[in-house]
Backbone as XML, in Angstrom:
<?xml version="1.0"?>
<chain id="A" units="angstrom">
  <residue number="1" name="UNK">
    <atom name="N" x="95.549" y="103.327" z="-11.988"/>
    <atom name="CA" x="94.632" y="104.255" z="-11.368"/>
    <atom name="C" x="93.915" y="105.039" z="-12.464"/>
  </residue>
  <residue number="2" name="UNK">
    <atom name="N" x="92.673" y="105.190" z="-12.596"/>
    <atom name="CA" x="91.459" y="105.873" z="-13.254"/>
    <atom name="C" x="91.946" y="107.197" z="-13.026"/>
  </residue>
  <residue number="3" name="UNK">
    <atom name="N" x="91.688" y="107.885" z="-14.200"/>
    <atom name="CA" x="91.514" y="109.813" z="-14.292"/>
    <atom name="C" x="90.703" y="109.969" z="-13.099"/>
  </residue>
  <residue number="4" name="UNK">
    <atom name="N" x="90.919" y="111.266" z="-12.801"/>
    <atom name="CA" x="89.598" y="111.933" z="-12.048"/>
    <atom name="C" x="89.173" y="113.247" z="-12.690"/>
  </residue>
  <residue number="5" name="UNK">
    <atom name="N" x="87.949" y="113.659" z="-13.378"/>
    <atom name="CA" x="87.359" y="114.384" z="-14.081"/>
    <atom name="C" x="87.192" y="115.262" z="-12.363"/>
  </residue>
  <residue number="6" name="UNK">
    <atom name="N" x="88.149" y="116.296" z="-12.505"/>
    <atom name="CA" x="87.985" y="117.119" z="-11.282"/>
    <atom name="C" x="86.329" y="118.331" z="-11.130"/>
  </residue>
  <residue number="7" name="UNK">
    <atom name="N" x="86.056" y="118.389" z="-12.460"/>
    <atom name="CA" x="84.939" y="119.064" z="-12.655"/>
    <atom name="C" x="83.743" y="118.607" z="-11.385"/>
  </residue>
  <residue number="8" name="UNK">
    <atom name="N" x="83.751" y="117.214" z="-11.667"/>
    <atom name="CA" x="82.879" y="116.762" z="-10.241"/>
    <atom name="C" x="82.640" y="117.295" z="-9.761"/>
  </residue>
  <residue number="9" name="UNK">
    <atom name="N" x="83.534" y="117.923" z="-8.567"/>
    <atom name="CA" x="84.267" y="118.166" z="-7.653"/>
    <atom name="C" x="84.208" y="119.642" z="-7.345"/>
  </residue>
  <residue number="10" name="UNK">
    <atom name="N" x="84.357" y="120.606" z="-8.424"/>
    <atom name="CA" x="83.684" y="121.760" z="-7.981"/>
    <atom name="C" x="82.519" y="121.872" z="-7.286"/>
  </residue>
  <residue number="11" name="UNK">
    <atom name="N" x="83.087" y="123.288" z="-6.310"/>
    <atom name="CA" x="82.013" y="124.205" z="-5.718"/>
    <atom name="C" x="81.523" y="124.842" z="-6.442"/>
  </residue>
  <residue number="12" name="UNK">
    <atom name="N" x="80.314" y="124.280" z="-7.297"/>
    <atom name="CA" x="80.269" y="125.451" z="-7.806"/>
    <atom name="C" x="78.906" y="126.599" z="-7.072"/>
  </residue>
  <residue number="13" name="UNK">
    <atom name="N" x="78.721" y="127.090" z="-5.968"/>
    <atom name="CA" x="77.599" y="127.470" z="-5.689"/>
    <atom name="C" x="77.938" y="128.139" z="-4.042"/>
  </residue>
  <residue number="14" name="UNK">
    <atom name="N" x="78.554" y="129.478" z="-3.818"/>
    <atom name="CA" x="79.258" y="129.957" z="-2.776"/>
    <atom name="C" x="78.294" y="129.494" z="-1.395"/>
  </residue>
  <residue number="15" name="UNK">
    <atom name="N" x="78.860" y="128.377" z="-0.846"/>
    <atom name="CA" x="79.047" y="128.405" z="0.696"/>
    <atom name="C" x="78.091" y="129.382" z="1.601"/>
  </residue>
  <residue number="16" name="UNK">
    <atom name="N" x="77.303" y="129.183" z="2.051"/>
    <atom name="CA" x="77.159" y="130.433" z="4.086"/>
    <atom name="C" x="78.493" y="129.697" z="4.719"/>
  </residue>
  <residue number="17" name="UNK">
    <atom name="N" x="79.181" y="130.870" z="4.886"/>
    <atom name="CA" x="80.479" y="130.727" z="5.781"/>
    <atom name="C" x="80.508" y="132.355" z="6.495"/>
  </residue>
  <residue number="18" name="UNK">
    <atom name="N" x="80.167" y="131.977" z="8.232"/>
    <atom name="CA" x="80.393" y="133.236" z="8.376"/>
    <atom name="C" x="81.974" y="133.398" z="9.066"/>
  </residue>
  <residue number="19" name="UNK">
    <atom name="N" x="83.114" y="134.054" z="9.069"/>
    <atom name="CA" x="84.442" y="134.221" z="9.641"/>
    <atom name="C" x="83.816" y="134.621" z="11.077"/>
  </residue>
  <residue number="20" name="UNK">
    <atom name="N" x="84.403" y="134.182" z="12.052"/>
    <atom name="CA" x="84.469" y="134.285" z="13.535"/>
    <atom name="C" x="85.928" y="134.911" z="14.002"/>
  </residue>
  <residue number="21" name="UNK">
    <atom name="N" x="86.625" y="135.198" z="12.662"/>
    <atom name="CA" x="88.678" y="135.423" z="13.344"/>
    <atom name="C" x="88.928" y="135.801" z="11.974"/>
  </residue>
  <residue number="22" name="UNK">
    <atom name="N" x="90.397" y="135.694" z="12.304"/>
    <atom name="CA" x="91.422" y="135.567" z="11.181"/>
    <atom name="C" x="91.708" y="134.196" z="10.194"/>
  </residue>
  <residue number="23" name="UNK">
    <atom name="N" x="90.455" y="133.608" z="10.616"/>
    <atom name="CA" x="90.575" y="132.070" z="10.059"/>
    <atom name="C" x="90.889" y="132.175" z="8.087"/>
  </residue>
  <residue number="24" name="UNK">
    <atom name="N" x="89.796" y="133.515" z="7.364"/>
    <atom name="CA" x="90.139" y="132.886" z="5.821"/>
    <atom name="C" x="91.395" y="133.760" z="5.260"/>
  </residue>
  <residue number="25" name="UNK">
    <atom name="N" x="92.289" y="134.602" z="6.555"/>
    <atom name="CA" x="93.252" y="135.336" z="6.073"/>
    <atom name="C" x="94.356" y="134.303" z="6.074"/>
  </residue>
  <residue number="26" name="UNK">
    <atom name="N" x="94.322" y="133.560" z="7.597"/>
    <atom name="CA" x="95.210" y="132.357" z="7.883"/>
    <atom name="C" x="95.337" y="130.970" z="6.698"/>
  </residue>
  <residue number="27" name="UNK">
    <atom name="N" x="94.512" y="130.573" z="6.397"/>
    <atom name="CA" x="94.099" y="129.608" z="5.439"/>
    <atom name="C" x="94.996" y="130.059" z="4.274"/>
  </residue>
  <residue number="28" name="UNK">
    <atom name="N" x="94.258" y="131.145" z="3.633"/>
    <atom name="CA" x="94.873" y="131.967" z="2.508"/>
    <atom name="C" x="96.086" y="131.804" z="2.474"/>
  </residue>
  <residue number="29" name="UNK">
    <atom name="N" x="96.668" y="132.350" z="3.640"/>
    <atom name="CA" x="98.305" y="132.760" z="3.993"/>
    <atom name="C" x="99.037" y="131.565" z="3.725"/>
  </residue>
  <residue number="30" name="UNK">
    <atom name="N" x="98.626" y="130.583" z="4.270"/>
    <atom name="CA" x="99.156" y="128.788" z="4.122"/>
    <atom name="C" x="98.877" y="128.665" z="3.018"/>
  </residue>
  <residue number="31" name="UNK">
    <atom name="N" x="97.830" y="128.548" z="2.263"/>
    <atom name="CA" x="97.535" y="128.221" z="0.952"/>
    <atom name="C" x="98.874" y="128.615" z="-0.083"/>
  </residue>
  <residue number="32" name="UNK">
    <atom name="N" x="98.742" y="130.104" z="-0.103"/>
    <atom name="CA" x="100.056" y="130.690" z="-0.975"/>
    <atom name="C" x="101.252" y="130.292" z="-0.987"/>
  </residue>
  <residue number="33" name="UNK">
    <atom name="N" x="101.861" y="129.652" z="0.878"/>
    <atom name="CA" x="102.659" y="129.457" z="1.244"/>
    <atom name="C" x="102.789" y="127.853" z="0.891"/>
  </residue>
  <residue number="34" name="UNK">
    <atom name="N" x="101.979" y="127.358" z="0.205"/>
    <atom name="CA" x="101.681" y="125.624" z="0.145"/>
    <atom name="C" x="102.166" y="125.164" z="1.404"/>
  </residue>
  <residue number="35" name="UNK">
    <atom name="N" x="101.501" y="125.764" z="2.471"/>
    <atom name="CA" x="101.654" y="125.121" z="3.957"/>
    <atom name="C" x="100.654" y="124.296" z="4.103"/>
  </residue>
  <residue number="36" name="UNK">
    <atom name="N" x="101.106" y="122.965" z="4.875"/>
    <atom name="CA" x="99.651" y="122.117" z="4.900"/>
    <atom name="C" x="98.916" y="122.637" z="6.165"/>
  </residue>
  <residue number="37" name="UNK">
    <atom name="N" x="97.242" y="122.539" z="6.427"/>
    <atom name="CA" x="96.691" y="123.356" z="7.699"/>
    <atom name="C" x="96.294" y="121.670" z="8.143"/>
  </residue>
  <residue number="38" name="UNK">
    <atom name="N" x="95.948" y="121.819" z="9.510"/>
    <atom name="CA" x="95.322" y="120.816" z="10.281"/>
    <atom name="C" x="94.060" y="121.285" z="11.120"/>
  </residue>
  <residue number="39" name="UNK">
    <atom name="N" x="92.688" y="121.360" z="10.630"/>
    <atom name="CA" x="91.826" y="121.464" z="11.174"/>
    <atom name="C" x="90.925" y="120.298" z="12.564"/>
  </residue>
  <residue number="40" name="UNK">
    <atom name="N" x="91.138" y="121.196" z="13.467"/>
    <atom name="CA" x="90.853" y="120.510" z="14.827"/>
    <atom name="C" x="89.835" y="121.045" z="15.493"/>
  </residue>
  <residue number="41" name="UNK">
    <atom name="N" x="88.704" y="120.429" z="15.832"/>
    <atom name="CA" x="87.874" y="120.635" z="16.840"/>
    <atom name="C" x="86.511" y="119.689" z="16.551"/>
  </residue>
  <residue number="42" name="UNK">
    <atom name="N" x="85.458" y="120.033" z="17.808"/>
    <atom name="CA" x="84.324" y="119.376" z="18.056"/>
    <atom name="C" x="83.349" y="118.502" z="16.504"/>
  </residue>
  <residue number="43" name="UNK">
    <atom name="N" x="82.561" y="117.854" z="16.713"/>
    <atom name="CA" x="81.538" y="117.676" z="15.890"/>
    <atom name="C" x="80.637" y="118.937" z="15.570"/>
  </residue>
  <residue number="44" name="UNK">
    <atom name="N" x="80.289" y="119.414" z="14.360"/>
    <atom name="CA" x="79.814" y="120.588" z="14.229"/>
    <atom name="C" x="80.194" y="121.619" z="14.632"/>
  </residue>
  <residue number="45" name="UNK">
    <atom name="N" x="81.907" y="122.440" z="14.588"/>
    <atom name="CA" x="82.017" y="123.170" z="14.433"/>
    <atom name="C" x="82.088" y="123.873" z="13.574"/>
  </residue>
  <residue number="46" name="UNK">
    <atom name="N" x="82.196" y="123.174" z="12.453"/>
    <atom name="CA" x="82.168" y="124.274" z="11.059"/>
    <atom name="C" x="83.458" y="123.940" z="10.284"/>
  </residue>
  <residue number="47" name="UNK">
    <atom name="N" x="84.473" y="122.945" z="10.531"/>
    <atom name="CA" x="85.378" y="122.634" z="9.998"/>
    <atom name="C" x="85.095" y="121.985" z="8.370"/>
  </residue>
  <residue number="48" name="UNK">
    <atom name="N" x="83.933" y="121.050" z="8.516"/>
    <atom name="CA" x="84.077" y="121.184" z="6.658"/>
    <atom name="C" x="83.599" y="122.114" z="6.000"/>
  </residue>
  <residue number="49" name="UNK">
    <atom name="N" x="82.577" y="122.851" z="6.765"/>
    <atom name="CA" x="81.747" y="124.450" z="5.933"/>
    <atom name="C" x="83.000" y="125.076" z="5.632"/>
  </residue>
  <residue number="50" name="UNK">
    <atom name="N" x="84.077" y="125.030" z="6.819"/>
    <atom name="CA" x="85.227" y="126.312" z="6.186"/>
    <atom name="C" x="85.845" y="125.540" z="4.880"/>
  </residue>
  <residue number="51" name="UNK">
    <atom name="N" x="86.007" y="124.613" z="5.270"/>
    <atom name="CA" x="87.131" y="123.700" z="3.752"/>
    <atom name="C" x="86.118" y="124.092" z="2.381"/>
  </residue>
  <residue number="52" name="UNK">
    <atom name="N" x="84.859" y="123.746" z="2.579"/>
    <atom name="CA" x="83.955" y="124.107" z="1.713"/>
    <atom name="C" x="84.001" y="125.431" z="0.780"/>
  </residue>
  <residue number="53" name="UNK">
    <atom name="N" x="84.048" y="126.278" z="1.867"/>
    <atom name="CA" x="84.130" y="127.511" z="1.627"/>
    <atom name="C" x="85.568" y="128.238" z="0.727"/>
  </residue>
  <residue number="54" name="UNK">
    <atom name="N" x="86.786" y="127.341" z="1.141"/>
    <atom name="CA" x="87.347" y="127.922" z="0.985"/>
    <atom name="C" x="87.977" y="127.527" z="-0.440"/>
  </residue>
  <residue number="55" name="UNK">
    <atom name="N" x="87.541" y="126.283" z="-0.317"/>
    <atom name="CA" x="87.397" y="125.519" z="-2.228"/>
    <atom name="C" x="86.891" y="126.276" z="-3.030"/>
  </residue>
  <residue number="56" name="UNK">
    <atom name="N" x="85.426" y="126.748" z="-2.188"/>
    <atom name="CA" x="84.513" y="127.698" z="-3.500"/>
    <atom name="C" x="85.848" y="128.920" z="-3.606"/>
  </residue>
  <residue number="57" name="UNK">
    <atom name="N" x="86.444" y="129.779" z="-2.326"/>
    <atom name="CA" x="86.769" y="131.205" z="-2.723"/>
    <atom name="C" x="88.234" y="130.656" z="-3.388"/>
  </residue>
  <residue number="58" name="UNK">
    <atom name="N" x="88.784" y="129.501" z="-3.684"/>
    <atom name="CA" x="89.946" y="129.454" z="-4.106"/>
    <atom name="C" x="90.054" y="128.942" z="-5.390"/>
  </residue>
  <residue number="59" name="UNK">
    <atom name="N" x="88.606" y="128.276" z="-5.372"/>
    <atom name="CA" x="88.286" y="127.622" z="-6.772"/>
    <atom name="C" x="89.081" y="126.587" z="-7.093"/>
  </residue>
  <residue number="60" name="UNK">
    <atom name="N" x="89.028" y="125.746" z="-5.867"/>
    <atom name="CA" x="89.947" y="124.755" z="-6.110"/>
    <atom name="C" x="88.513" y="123.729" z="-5.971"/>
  </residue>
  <residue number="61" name="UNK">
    <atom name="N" x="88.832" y="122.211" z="-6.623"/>
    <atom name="CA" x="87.462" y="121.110" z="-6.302"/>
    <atom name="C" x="88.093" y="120.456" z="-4.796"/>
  </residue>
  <residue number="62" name="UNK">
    <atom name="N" x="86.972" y="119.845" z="-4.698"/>
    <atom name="CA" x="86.806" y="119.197" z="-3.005"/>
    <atom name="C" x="86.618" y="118.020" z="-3.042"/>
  </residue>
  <residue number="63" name="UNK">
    <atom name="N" x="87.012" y="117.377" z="-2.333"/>
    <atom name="CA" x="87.112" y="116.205" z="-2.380"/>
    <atom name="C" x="87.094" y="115.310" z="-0.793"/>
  </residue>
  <residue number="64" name="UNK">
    <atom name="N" x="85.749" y="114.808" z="-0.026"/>
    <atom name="CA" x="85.800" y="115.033" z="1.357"/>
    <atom name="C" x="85.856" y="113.282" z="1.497"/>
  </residue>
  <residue number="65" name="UNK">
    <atom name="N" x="86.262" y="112.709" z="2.680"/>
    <atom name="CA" x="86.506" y="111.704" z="3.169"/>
    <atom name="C" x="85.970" y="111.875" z="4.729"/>
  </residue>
  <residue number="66" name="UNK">
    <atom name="N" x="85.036" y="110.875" z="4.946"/>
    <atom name="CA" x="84.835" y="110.896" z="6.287"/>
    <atom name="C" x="85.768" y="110.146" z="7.378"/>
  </residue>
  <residue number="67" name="UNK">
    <atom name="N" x="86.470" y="110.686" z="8.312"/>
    <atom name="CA" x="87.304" y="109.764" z="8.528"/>
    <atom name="C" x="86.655" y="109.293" z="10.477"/>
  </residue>
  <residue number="68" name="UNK">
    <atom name="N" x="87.228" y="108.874" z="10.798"/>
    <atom name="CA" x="87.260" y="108.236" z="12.160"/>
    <atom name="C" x="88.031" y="108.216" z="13.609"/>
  </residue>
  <residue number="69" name="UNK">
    <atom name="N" x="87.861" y="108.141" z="14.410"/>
    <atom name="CA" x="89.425" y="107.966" z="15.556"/>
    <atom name="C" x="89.821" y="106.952" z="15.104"/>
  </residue>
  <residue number="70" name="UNK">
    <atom name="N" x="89.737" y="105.599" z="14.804"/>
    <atom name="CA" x="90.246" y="104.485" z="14.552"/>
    <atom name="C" x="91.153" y="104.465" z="13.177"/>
  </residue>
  <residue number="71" name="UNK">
    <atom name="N" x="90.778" y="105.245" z="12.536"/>
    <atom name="CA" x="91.570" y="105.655" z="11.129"/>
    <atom name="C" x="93.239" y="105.598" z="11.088"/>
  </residue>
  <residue number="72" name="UNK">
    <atom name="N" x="93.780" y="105.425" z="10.344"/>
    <atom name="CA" x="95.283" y="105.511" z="10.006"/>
    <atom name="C" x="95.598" y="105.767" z="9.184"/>
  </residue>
  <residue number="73" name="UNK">
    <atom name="N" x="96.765" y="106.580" z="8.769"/>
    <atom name="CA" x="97.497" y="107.020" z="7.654"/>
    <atom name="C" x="97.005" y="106.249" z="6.590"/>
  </residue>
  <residue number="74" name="UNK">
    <atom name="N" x="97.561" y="105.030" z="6.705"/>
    <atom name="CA" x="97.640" y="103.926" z="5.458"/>
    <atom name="C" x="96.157" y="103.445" z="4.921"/>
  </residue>
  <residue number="75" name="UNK">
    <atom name="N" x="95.049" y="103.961" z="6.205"/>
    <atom name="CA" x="93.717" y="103.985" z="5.227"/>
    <atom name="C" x="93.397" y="104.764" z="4.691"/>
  </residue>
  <residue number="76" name="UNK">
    <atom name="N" x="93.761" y="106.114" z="4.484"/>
    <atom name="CA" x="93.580" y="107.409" z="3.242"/>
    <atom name="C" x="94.347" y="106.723" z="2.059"/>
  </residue>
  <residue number="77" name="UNK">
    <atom name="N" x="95.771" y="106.339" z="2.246"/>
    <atom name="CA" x="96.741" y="106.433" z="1.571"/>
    <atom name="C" x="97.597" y="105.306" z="0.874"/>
  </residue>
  <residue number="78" name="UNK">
    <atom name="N" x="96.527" y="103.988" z="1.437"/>
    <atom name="CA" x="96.892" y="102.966" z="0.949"/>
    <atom name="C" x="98.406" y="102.236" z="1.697"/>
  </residue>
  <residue number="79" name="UNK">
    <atom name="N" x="98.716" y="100.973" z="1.051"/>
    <atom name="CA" x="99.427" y="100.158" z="2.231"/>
    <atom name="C" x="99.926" y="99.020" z="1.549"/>
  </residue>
  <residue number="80" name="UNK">
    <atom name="N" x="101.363" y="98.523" z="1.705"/>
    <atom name="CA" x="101.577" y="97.210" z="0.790"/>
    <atom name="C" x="101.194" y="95.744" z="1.686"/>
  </residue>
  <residue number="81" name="UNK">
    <atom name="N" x="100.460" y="95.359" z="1.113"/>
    <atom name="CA" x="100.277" y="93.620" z="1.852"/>
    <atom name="C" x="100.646" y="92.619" z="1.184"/>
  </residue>
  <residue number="82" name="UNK">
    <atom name="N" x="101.033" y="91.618" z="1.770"/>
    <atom name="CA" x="101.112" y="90.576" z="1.404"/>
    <atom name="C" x="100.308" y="89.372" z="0.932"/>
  </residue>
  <residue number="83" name="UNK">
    <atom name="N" x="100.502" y="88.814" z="0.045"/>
    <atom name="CA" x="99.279" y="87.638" z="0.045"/>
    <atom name="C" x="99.894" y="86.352" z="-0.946"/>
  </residue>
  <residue number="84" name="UNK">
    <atom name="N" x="99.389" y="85.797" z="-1.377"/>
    <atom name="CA" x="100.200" y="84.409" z="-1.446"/>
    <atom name="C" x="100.841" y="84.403" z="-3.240"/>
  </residue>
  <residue number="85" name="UNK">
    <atom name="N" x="100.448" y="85.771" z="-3.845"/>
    <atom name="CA" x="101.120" y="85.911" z="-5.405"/>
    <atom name="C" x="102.412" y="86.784" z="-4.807"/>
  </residue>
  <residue number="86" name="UNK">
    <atom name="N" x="102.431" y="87.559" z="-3.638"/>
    <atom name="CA" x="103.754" y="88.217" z="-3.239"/>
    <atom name="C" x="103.194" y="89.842" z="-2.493"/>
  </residue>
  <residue number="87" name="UNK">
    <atom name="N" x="103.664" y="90.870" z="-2.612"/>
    <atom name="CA" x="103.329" y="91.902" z="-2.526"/>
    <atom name="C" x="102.111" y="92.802" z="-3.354"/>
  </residue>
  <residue number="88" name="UNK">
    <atom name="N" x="101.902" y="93.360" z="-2.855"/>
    <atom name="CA" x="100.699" y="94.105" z="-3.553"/>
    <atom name="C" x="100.290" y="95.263" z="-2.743"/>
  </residue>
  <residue number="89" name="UNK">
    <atom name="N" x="99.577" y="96.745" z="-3.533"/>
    <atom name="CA" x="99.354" y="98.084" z="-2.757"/>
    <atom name="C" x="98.152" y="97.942" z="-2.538"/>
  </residue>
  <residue number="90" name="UNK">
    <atom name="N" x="97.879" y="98.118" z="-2.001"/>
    <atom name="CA" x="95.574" y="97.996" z="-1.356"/>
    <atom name="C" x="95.653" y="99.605" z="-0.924"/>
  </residue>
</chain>
């Protein structure tokens, strides 16, 4: 597996994120806590603006994947198959 020059990957350029709740206290709170969050809802609610956002205020880089309903674990995360030299990770 290749380096990843995370620099990419910075935000560097703060987000419009406006808070509607307790959403960047909650985030935060998990963050510190290295709790993983699960963001859920509609098309265009604002779920990658907040991730966005919260890369820039944490200064962490981003790194986005579009995913699908049809999607599965093992397509983020890779998967061992078989093929006729033996095993192998895809």
């Amino acid at each position: 597996m290749s380096d990843i020059n995370s620099d990419q990957y910075q935000i560097t350029e703060e987000p419009y994120y406006r808070s509607v709740g307790n959403e960047v206290e909650m985030y935060q709170a998990a963050y510190d806590a290295r709790m993983p969050v699960m963001l859920k809802g509609p098309t265009g609610c604002g779920k990658s603006r907040f991730v966005e956002y919260m890369a820039y205020k944490l200064n962490k880089p981003l790194i986005t994947v579009a995913c699908n309903e049809d999607m599965t674990a093992s397509d983020l995360v890779g998967r061992f198959l078989l093929d006729i030299n033996g095993t192998k990770w895809q």
